[in-house]
RODO-2510 file (C-alpha; in nm, 4 decimals, decimal comma):
residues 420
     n   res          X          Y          Z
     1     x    -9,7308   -21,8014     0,7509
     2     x   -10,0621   -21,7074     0,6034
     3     x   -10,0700   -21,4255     0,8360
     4     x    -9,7696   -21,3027     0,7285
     5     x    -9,8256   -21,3396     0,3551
     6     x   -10,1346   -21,1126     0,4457
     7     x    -9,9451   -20,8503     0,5953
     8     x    -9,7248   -20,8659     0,3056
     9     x   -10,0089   -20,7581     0,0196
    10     x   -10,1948   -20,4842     0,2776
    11     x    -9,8427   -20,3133     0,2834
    12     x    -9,8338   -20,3711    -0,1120
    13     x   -10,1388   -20,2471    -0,1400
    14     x   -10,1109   -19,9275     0,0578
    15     x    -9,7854   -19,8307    -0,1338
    16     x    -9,9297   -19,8585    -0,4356
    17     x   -10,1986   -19,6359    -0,3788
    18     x    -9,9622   -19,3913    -0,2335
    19     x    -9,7811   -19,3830    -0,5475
    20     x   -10,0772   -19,3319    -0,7631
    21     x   -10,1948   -19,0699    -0,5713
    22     x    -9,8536   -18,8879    -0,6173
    23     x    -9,8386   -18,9818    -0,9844
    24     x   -10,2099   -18,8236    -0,9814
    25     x   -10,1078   -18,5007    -0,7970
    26     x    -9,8332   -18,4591    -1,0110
    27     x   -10,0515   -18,4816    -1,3493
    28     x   -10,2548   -18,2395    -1,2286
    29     x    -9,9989   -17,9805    -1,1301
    30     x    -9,8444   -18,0571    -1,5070
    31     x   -10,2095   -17,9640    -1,6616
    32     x   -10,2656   -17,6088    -1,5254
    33     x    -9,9600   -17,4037    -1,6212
    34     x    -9,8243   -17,1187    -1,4801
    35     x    -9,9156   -16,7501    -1,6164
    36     x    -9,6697   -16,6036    -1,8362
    37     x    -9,4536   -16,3389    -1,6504
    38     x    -9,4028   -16,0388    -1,8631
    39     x    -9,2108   -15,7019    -1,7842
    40     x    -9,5023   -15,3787    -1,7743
    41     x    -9,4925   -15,0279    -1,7440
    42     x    -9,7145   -14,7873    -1,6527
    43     x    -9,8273   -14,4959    -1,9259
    44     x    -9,7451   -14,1215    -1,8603
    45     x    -9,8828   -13,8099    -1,9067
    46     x    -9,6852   -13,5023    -1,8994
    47     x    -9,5958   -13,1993    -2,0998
    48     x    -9,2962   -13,2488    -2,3498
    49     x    -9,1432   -13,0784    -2,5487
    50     x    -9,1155   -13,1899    -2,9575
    51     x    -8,7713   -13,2038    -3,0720
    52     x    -8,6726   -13,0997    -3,4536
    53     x    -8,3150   -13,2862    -3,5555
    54     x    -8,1197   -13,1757    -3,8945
    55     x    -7,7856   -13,3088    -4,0591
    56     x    -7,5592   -13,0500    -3,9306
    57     x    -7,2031   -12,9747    -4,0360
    58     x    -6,9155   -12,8114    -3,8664
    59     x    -6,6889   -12,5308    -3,9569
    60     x    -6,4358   -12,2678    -3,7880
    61     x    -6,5713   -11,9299    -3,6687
    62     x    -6,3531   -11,7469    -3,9086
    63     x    -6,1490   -11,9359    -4,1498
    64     x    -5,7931   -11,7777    -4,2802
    65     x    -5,6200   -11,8761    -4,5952
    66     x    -5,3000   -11,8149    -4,5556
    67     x    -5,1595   -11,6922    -4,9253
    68     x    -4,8725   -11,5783    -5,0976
    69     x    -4,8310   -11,1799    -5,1772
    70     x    -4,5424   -11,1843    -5,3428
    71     x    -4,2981   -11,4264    -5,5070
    72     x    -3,9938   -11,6255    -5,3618
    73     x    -3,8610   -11,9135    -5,2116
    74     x    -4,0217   -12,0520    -4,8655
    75     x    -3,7388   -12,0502    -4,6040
    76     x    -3,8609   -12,1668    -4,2702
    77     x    -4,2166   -12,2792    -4,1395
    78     x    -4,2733   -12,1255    -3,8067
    79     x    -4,5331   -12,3441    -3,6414
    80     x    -4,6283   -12,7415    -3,5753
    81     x    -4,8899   -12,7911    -3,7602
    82     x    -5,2429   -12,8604    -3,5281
    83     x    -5,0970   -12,6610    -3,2690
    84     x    -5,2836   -12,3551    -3,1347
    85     x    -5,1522   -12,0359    -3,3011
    86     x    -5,2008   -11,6776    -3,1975
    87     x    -5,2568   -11,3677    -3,4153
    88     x    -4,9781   -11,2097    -3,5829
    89     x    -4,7676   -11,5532    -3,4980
    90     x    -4,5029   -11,5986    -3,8241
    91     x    -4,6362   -11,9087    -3,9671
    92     x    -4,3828   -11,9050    -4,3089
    93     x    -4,0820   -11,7251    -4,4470
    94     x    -4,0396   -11,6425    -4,7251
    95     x    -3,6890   -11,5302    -4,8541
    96     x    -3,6407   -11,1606    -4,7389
    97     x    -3,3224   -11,0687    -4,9220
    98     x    -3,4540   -10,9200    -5,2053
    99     x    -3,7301   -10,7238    -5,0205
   100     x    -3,4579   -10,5680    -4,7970
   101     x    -3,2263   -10,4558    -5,0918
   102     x    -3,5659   -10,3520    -5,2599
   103     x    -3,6553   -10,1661    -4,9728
   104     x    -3,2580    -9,9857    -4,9164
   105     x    -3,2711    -9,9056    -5,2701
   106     x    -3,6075    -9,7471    -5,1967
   107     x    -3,4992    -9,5532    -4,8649
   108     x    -3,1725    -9,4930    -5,0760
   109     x    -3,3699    -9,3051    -5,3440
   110     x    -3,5912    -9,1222    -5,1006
   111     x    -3,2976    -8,9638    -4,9362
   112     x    -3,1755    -8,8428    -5,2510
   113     x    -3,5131    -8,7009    -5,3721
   114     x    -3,5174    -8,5166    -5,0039
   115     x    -3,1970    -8,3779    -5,0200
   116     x    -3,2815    -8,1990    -5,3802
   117     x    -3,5915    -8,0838    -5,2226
   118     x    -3,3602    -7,8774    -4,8953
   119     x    -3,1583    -7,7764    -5,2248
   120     x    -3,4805    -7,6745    -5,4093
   121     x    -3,5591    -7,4731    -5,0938
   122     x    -3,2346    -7,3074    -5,0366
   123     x    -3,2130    -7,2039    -5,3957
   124     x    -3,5650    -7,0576    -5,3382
   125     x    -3,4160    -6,8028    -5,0431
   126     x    -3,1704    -6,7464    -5,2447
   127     x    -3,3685    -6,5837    -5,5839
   128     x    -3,6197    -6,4700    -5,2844
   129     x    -3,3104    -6,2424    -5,1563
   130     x    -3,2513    -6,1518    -5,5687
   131     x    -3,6044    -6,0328    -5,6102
   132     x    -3,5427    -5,7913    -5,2671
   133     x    -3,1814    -5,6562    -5,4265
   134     x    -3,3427    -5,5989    -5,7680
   135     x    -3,6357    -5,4205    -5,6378
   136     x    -3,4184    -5,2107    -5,3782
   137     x    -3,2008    -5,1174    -5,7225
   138     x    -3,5119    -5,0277    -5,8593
   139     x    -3,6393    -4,8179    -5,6442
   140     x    -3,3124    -4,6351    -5,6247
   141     x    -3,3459    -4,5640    -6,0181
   142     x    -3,7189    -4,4699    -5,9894
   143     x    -3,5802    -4,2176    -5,6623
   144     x    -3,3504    -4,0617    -5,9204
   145     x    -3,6164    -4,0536    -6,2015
   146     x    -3,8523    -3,8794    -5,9378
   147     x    -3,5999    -3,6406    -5,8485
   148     x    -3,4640    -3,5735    -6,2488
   149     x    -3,8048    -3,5137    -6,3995
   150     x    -3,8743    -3,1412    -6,2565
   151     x    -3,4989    -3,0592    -6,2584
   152     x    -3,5182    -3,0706    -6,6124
   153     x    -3,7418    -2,8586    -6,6723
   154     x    -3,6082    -2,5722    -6,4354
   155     x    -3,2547    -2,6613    -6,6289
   156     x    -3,1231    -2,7764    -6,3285
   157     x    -2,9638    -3,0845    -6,4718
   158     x    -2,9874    -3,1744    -6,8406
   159     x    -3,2154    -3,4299    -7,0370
   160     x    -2,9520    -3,6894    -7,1005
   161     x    -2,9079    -3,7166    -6,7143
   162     x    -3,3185    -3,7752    -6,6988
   163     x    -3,2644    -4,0302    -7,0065
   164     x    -2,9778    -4,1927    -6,8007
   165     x    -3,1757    -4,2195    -6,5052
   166     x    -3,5144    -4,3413    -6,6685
   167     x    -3,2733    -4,6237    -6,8854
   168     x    -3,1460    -4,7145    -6,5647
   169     x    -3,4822    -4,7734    -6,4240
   170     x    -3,6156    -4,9570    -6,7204
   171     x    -3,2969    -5,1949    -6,5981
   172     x    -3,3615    -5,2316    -6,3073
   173     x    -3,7613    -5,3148    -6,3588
   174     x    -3,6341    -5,5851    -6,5537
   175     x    -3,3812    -5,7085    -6,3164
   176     x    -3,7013    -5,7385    -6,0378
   177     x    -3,9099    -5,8970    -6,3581
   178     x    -3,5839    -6,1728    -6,4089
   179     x    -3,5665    -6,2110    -5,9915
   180     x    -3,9207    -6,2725    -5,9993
   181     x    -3,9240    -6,5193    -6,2292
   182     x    -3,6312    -6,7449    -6,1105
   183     x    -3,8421    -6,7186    -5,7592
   184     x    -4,1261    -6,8747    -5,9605
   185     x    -3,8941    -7,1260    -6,1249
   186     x    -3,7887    -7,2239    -5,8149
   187     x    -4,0931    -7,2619    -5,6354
   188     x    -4,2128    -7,4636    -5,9565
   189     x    -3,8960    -7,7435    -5,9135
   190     x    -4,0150    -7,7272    -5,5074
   191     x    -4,2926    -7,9012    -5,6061
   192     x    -4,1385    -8,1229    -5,8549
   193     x    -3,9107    -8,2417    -5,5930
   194     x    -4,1674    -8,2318    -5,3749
   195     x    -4,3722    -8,4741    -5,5719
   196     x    -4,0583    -8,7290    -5,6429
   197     x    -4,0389    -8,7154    -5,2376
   198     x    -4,3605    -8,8644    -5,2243
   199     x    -4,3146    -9,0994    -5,4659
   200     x    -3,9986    -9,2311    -5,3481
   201     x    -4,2134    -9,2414    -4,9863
   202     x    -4,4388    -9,4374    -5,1190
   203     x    -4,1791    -9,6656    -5,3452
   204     x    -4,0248    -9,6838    -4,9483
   205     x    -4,3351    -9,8209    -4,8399
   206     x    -4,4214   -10,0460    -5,1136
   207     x    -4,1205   -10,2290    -5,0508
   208     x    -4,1283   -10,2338    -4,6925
   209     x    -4,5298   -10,3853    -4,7670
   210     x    -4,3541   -10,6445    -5,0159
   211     x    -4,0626   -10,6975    -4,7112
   212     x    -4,3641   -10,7662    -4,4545
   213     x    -4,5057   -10,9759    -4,6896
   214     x    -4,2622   -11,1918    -4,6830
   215     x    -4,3998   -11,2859    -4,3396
   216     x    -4,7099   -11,4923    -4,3456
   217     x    -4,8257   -11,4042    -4,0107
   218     x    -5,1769   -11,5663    -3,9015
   219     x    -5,4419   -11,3271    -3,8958
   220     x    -5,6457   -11,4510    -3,6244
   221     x    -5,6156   -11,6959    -3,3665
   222     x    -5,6599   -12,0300    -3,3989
   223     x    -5,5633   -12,4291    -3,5186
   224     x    -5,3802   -12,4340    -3,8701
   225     x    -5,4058   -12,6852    -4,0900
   226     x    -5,1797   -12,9343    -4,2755
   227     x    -4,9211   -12,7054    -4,4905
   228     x    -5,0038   -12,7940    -4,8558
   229     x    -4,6383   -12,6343    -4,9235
   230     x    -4,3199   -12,7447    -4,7922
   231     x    -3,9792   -12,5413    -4,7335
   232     x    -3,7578   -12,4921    -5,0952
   233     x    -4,0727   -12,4230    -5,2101
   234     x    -4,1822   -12,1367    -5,4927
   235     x    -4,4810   -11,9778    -5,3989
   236     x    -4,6458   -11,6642    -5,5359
   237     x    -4,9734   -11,4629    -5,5649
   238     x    -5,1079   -11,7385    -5,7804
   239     x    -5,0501   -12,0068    -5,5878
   240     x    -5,2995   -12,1427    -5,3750
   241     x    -5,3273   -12,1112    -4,9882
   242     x    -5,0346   -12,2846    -4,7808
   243     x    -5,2173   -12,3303    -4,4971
   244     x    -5,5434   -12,2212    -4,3700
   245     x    -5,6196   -12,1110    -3,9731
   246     x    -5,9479   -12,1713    -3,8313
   247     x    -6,0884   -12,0249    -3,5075
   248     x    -6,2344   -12,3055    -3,3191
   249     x    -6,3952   -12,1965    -3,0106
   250     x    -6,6668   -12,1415    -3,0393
   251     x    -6,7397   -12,3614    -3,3581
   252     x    -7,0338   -12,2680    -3,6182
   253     x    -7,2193   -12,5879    -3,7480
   254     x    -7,4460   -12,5613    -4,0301
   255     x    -7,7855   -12,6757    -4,0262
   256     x    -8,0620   -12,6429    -4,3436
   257     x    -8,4267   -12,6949    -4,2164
   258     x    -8,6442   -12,7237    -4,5323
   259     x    -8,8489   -12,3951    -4,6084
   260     x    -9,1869   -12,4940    -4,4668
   261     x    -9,0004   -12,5281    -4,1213
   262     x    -8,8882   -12,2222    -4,1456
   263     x    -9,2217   -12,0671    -4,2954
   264     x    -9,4340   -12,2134    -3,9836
   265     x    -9,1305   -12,0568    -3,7464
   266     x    -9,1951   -11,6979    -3,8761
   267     x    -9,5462   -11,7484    -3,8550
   268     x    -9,5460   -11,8224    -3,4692
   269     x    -9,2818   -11,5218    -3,4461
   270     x    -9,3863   -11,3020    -3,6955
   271     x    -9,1937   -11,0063    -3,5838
   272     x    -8,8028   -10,8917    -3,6082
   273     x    -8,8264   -10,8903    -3,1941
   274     x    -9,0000   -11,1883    -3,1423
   275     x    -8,7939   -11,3889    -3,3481
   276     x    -8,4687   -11,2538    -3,1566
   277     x    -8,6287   -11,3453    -2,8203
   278     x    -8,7049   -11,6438    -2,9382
   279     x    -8,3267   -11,7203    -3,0243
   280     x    -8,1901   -11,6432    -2,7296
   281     x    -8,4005   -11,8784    -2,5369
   282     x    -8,3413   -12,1655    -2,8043
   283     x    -8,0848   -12,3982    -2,6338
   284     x    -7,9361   -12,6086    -2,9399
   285     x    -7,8356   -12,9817    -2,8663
   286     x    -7,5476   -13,1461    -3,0816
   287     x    -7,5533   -13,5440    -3,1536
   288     x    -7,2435   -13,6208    -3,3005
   289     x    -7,1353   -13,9254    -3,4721
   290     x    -7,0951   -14,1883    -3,2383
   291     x    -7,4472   -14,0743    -3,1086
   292     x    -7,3642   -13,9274    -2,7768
   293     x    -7,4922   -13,5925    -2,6899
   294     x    -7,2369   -13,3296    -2,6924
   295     x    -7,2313   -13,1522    -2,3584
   296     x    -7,2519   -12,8011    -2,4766
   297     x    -7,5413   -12,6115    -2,5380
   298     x    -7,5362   -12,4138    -2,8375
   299     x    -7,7094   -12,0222    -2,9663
   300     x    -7,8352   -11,9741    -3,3168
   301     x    -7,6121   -11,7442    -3,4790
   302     x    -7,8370   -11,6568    -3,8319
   303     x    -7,9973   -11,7268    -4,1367
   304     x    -7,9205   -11,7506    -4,5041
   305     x    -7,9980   -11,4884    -4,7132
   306     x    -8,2064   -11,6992    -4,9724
   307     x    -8,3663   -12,0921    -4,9975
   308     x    -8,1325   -12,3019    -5,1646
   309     x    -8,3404   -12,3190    -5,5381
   310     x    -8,2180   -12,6887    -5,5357
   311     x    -8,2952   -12,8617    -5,1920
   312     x    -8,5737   -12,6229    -5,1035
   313     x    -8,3977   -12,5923    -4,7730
   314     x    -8,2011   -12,2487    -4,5853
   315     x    -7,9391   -12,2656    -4,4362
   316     x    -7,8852   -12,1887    -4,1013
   317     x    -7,5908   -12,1208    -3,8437
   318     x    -7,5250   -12,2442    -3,4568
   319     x    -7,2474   -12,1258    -3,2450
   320     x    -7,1419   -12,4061    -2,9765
   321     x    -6,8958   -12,3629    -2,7087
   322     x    -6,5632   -12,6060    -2,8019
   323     x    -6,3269   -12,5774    -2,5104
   324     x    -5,9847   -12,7666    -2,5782
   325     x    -6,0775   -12,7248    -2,9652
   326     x    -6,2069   -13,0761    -2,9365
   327     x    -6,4800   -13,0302    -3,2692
   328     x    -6,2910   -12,9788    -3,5712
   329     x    -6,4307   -12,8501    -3,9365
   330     x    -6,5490   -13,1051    -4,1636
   331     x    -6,6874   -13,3369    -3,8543
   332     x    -7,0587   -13,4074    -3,8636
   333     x    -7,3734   -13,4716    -3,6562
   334     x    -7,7127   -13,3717    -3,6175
   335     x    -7,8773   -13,0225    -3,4300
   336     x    -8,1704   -13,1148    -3,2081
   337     x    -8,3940   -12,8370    -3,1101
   338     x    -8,7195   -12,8143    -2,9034
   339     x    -8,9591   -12,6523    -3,1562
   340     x    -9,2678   -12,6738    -2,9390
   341     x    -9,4678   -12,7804    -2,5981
   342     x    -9,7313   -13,0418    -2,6370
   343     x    -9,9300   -13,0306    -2,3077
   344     x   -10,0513   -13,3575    -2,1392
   345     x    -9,9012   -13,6167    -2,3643
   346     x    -9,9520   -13,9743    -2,3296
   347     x    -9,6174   -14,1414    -2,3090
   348     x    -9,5377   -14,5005    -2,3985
   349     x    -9,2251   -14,6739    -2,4280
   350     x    -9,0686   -14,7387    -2,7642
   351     x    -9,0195   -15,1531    -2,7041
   352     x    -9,4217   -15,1895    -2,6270
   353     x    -9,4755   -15,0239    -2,9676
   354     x    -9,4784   -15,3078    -3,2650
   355     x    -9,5459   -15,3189    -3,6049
   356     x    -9,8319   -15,5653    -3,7088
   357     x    -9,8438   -15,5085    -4,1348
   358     x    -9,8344   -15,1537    -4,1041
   359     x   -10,0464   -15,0768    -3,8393
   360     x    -9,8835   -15,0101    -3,4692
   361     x   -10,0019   -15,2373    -3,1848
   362     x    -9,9497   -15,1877    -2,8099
   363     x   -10,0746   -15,4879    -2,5488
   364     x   -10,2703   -15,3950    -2,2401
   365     x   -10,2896   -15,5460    -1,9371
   366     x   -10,6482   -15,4766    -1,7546
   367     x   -10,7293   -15,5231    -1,3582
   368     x   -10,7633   -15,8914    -1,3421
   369     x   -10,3569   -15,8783    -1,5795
   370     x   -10,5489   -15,9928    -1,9092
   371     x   -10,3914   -15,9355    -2,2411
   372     x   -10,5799   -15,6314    -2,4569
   373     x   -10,3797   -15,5749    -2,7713
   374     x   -10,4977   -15,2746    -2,9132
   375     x   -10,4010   -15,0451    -3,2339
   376     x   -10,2778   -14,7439    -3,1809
   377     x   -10,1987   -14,3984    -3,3404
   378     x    -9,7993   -14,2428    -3,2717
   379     x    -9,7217   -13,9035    -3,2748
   380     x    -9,3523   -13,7655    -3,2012
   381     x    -9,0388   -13,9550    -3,0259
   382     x    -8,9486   -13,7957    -2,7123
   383     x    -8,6207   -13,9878    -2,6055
   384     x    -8,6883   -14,3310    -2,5949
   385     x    -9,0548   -14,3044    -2,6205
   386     x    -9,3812   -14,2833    -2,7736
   387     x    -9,6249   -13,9444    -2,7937
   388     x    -9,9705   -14,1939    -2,8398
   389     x   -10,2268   -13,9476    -2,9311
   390     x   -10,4861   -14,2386    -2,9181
   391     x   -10,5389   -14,5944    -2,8298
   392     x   -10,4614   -14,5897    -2,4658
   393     x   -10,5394   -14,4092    -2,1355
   394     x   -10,3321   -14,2432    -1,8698
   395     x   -10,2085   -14,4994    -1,5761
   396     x   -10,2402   -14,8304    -1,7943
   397     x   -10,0153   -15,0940    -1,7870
   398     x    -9,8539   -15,1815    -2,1523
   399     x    -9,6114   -15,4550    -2,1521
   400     x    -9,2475   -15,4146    -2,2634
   401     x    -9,0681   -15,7167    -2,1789
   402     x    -9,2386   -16,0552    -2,3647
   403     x    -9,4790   -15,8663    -2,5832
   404     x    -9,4058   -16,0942    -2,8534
   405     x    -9,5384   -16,3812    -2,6834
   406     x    -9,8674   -16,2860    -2,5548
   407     x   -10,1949   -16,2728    -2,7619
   408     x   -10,5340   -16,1169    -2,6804
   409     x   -10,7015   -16,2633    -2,3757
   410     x   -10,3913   -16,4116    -2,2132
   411     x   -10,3674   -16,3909    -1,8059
   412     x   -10,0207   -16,3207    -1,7387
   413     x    -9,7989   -16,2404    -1,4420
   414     x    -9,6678   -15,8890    -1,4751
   415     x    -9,3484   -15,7255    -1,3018
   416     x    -9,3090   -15,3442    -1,3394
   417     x    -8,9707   -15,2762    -1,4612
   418     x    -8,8123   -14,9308    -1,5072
   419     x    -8,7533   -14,7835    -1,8679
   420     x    -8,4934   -14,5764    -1,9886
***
């Protein structure tokens, strides 16, 4: 029994010291943590380009008001409105009816006017043929004068046969004289009716005009808008536009750097030439509202005239492809622009920038993975990240992923991870 009993307290004794041993191991694993695993990337250095944006606005290439010319009821709208339209497409009616009697009366009057004028003409032939009888009867009379005159005086034939003669002359002078003038008087009511022709022509085309007018045709191609005017309606050349059609494709948007942008652009392009090189290698980039990146390049079109006196800004134009008329006026977004190179600069991601009371921090990791957090001067955002002019060195490792938990001196694990 007592050798049993002592069997019983060696095996006690060895279990217990197995378990403190364990409990022992196990407090020391529980003292020594393990290293903080943080997400790191590694800085670049590259050339990039530096990216101007502006509030930009959109409008139609060419932008039609379509108007009244002339008064009347609106009969018939001959579109759907937001569908495409083409040039010279009838868009509204207005009432024709009087137009067309306008314009019969017109044509009416014009053939009147133009058959005086064949009258005018033929009455002109006819005093023409006048003036050749009279002067044929008086040269007859001045024949017999002629012939009289020396007769007399041999007393061949006696003076009152001469007077005769010479009276009959005198006649006939003034017959020619009276032939003449009708020929005169005739040419002058020629032109009279010649003139009431043309004024009846253009009375003809005046209200043919006010008859085409009463087609509002669209002048260009493009997307009309809502009609502010609905059929039964009175419209005239005071009222305002019905509609208005805008050309859509391509689509100008409006963008107003201030003036020192443009000032610094004219200085690095001084010249007419330079400056139209320069815009046709410009490739514009439009961010519209929901922040995606339009997939169109666009061309600089031109520039204002004058600097808005108010906003010390000018305005300038962009032409971007819009196939399927997707961009409409009135939308906005902004027009990015690569303004300039910068060569060999240091790129760090936007998440291992932060704030610390207005100065900007970045944390390091060195070769043995200890925490550095360093200050550090920004320059320009390229995409989603960081032009550092100073603070860190090509090839380091900044963290990205748990930078808000480390401090200076820290050993942590780190895992490169890829940034967008």
């Amino acid at each position: 029994m007592k050798t049993a009993s002592n069997l019983a307290w060696v095996l006690l004794a060895i279990a217990l010291s197995v378990i403190s041993a364990g409990c022992a191991k196990s407090t020391a694993s529980a003292g020594v943590p393990r290293p903080l695993e943080v997400g790191v990337a590694e800085t670049a250095q590259r050339d990039v380009p530096l990216y101007k944006e502006w509030i930009g606005t959109l409008d139609g290439l060419d932008n039609a008001d379509i108007k009244a010319q002339v008064s009347g009821y609106l009969v018939r709208q001959g579109y759907k409105e937001g569908s495409f339209v083409h040039k010279g497409q009838l868009l509204f009616q207005i009432d024709p009816r009087p137009f067309q009697a306008a314009l019969d009366q017109a044509n009416g009057q014009l053939a009147e006017t133009q058959g005086q004028l064949t009258q005018a003409r033929a009455h002109l032939v006819q005093v023409q043929a006048e003036v050749s009888v009279a002067e044929a009867n008086q040269g007859r009379t001045q024949l017999d004068v002629n012939r009289y005159s020396p007769l007399v005086q041999q007393e061949a034939v006696s003076q009152e046969d001469l007077d005769n003669a010479t009276q009959n002359n005198m006649a006939a002078k003034a017959q020619v004289q009276s032939a003449q003038a009708q020929v005169e008087t005739a040419r002058a009511q020629i032109i009279a009716t010649e003139a009431a022709v043309q004024a009846a022509k253009a009375a003809v085309e005046n209200a043919r005009i006010n008859l085409d007018f009463s087609h509002l045709v669209s002048p260009i191609d493009g997307i009309p808008g809502i009609a502010q005017l609905q059929v039964g309606a009175l419209v005239s050349p005071a009222s305002g536009a019905i509609t208005t059609v805008s050309t859509l494709d391509p689509i100008k948007v409006y963008f107003t750097p201030s003036e020192q942008e443009y000032l610094e652009y004219t200085r690095r392009f001084p010249t007419a030439e330079e400056r139209q090189e320069s815009h046709k290698r410009m490739e514009l980039e439009l961010i519209l509202a929901d922040g995606a990146t339009y997939a169109h390049k666009g061309t600089f079109d031109f520039a204002n005239r004058q600097v808005d006196v108010r906003t010390g800004a000018i305005r300038l134009a962009a032409l971007f492809p819009n196939p399927g008329n997707i961009l409409r006026p009135g939308q906005y977004g902004r027009v990015r622009a690569a303004i300039d190179i910068q060569r060999g600069a240091l790129l760090v991601p936007q998440q291992a920038i932060f704030d610390l009371q207005g100065t900007h921090e970045v944390a390091v990791l060195d070769g043995g993975n200890r925490v550095s957090v360093r200050a550090v001067t920004l320059g320009d955002t390229v995409g989603h990240q960081w032009i550092v002019r100073d603070g860190v060195h090509p090839g380091e490792r900044v963290i990205v992923d748990g930078v808000q938990k480390v401090r200076t001196g820290m050993i942590v694990t780190p895992k490169l991870v890829q940034v967008k």
